[in-house]
C-alpha positions as a Markdown table, in Angstrom:
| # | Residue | x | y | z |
|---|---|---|---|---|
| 1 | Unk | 98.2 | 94.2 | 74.8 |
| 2 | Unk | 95.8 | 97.3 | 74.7 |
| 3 | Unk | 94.3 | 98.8 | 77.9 |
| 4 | Unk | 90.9 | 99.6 | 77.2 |
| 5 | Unk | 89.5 | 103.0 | 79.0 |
| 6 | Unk | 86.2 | 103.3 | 80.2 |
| 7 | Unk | 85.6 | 105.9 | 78.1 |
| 8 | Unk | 86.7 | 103.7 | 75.0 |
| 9 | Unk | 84.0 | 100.6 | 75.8 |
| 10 | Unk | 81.6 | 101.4 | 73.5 |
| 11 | Unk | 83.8 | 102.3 | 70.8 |
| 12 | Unk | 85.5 | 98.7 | 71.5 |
| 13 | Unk | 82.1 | 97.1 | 71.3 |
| 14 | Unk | 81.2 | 98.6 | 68.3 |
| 15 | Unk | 84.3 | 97.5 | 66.3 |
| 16 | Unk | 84.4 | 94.2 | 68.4 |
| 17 | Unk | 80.7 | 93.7 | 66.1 |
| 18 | Unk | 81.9 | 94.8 | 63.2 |
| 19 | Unk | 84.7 | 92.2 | 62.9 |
| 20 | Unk | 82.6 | 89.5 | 64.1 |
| 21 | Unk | 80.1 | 90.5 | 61.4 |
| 22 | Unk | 83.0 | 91.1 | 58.9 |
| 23 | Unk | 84.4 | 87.6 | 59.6 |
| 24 | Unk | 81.0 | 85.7 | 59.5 |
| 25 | Unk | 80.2 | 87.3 | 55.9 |
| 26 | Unk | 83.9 | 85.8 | 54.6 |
| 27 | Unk | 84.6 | 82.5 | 56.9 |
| 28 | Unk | 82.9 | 79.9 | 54.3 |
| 29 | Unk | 85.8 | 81.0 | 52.0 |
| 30 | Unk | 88.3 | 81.9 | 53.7 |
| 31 | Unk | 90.5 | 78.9 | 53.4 |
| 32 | Unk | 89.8 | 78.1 | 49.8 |
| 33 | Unk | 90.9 | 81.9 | 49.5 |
| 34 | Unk | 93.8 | 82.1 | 51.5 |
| 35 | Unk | 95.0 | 78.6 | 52.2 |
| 36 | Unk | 96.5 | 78.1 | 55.7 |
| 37 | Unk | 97.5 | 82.0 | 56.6 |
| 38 | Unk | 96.5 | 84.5 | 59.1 |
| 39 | Unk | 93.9 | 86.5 | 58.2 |
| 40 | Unk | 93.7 | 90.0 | 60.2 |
| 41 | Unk | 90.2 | 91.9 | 60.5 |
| 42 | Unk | 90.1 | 95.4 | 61.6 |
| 43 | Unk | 87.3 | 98.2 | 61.3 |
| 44 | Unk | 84.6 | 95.9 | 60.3 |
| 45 | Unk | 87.0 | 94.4 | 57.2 |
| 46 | Unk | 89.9 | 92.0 | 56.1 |
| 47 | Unk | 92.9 | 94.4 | 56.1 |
| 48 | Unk | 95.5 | 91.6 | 55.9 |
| 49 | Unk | 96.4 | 88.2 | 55.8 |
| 50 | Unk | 100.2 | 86.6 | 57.0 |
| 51 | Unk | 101.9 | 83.5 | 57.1 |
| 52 | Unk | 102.5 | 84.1 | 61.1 |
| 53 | Unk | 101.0 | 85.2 | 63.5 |
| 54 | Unk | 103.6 | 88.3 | 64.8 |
| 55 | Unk | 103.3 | 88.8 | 60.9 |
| 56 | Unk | 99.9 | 89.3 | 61.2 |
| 57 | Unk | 100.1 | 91.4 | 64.4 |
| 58 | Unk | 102.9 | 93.7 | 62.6 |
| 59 | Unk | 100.3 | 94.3 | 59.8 |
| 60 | Unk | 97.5 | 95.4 | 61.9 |
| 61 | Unk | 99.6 | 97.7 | 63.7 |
| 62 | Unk | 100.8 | 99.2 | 60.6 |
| 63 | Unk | 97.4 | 99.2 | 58.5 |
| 64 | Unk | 95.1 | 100.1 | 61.5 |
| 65 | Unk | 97.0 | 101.3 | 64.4 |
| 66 | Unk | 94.2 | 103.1 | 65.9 |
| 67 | Unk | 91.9 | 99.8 | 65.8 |
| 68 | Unk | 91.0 | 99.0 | 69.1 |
| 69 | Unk | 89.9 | 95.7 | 68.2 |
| 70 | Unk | 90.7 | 93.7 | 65.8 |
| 71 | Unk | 91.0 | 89.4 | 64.7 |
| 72 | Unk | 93.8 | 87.9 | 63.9 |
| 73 | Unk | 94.0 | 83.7 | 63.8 |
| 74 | Unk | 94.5 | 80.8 | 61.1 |
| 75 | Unk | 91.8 | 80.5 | 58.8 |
| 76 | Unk | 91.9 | 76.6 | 59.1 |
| 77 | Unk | 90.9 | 77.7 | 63.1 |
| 78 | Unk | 87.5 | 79.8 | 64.8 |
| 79 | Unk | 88.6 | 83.3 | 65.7 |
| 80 | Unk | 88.2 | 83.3 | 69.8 |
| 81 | Unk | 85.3 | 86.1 | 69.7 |
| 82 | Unk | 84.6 | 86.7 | 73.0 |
| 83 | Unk | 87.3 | 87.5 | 75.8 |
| 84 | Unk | 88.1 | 84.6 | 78.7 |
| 85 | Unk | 87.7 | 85.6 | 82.3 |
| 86 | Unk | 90.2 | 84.5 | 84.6 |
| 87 | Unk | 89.4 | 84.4 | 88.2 |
């Protein structure tokens, strides 16, 4: 996991939009285009997909290892696209 500095929040946000945006423009298809892999967003675009998800975590660090955001899930699930607060 990433620790986010203050100084990076906005940043964060910004590419946090982009993916969401990036993943709402290519959800209808993603199945019928990928079958039952990972797909990995980064940077406001589909940079990968996997058949795991460490696969899929691999190629996001490889592809964009500066991201400080990015999606990674099963495109037969919903990306989680906001965090969960515990406590």
């Amino acid at each position: 996991m990433r620790i986010i500095r203050p100084e990076q929040k906005e940043q964060f946000e910004r590419q946090k939009e982009l993916n969401i945006q990036a993943y709402r423009r290519l959800k209808e298809g993603l199945v019928e285009s990928y079958g039952n892999r990972y797909v990995v967003f980064a940077n406001g675009t589909l940079i990968a997909t996997a058949d795991s998800f460490e696969e899929a975590c691999r190629k996001r660090e490889a592809l964009a290892p500066d991201a400080l955001h990015f999606l990674a899930f099963p495109t037969t699930s919903e990306p989680m696209l906001e965090r969960i607060r515990l406590g």
